[in-house]
Structure formats: C-alpha cells, structure tokens
TORKOL-266033 format. One line per 2 residues: number of its first residue (from 1); their letters; for each residue x, y, z of N, C-alpha, C. Coordinates in steps of 0.02 Angstrom, whole numbers. Layout:
<pts>
NUM> A> X/Y/Z/X/Y/Z/X/Y/Z  ...;
</pts>
This chain:
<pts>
1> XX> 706/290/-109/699/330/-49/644/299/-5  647/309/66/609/261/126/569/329/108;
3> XX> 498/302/127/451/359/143/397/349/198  365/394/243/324/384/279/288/330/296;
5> XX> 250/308/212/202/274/226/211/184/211  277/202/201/300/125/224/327/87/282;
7> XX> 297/151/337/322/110/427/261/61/417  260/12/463/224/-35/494/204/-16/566;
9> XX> 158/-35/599/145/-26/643/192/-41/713  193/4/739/265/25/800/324/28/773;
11> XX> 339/41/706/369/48/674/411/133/698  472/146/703/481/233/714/537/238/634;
13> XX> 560/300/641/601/334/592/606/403/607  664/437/556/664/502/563/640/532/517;
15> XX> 602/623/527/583/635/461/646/668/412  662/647/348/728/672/323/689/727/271;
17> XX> 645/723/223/644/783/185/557/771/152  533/820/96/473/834/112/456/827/21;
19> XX> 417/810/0/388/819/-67/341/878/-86  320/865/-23/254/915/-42/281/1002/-50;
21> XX> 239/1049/-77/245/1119/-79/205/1161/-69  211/1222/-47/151/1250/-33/120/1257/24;
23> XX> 47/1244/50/9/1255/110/8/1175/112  12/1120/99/13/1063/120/80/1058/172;
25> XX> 141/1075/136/191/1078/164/212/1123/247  151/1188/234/174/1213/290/126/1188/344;
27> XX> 66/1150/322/26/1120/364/41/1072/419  100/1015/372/111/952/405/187/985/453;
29> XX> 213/1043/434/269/1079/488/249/1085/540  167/1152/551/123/1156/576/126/1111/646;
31> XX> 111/1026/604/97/984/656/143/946/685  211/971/653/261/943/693/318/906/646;
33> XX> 296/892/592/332/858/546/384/896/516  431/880/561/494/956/518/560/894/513;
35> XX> 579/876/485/648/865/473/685/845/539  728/823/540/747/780/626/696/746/668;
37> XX> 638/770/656/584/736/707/569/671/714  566/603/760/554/553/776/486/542/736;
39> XX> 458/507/703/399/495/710/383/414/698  303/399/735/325/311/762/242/309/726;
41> XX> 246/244/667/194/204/661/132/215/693  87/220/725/43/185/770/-5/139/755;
43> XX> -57/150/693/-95/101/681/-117/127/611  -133/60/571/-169/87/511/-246/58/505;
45> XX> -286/100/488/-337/99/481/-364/25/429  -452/6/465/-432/-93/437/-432/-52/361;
47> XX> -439/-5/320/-460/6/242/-391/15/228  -327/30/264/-272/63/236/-279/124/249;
49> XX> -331/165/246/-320/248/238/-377/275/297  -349/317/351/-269/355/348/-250/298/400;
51> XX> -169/334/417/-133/304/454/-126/344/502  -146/318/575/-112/352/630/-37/363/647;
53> XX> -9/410/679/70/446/672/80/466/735  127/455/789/124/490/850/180/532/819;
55> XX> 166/613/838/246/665/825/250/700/870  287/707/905/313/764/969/250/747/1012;
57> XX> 233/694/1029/199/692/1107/89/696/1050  92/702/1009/14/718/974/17/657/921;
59> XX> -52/620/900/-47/571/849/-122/608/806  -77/617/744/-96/640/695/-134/581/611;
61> XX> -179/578/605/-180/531/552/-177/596/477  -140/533/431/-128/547/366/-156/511/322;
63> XX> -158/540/258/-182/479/188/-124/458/169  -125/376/153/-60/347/114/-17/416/60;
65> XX> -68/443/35/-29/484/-16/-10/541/12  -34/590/57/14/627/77/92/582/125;
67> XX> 98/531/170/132/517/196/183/495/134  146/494/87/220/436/47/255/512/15;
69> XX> 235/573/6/271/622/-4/347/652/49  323/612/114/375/602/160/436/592/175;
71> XX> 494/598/163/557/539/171/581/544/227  589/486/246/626/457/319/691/420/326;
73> XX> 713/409/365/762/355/375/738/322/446  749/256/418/714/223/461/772/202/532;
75> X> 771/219/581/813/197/656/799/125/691;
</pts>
C-alpha cells in the first residue's frame, strides 16, 4: 500500500484510507485529511521529520510516522 509519507517533494496524491484510530484520526479529518482529498508534498524538513503537506488551500506538517499511517494513491 502507497502511503503518505512516501511523496517526494511536489509530489501530489489522493487520500484513500486511514490507519490511525481514535482522536489522532479525528484530528488529521479536523485538518482536512478525509478520503478523496488532493494532498501535494511540499517540503521535508533537512532531519526528515516533519514533513510539510499543502490540504485544501492550508500546509500542515506531520511526523514520518503519523503520515505513513496514511494511504494514498498516487495521480
């Protein structure tokens, strides 16, 4: 399965489904991350962690490990 945190930078995809459960899960909805949503690469930080995310018009950074709970398909 493709997951989040394997875009590259300017990299986009769609979000397809979610690992996480709980208040993590309704957090990253919260910010836009729902299932159909576009979301595009933007930059990763020089350590790896986090990664910047533009979603619906806002860029959000994540930790490799929540993003890789992510699945996408990549467009």
């Amino acid at each position: 399965m493709n997951t989040l945190n394997k875009l590259n930078d300017g990299q986009c995809a769609v979000i397809s489904s979610f690992g996480q459960t709980g208040a993590m899960r309704r957090r990253l909805e919260d910010l836009g991350f729902v299932p159909g949503t576009v979301v595009q690469c933007l930059r990763h930080a020089p350590s790896g962690n986090p990664v910047a995310y533009s979603v619906r018009g806002a860029t959000i950074a994540l930790r490799q490990g929540d993003a890789a709970q992510i699945g996408v398909s990549f467009i």
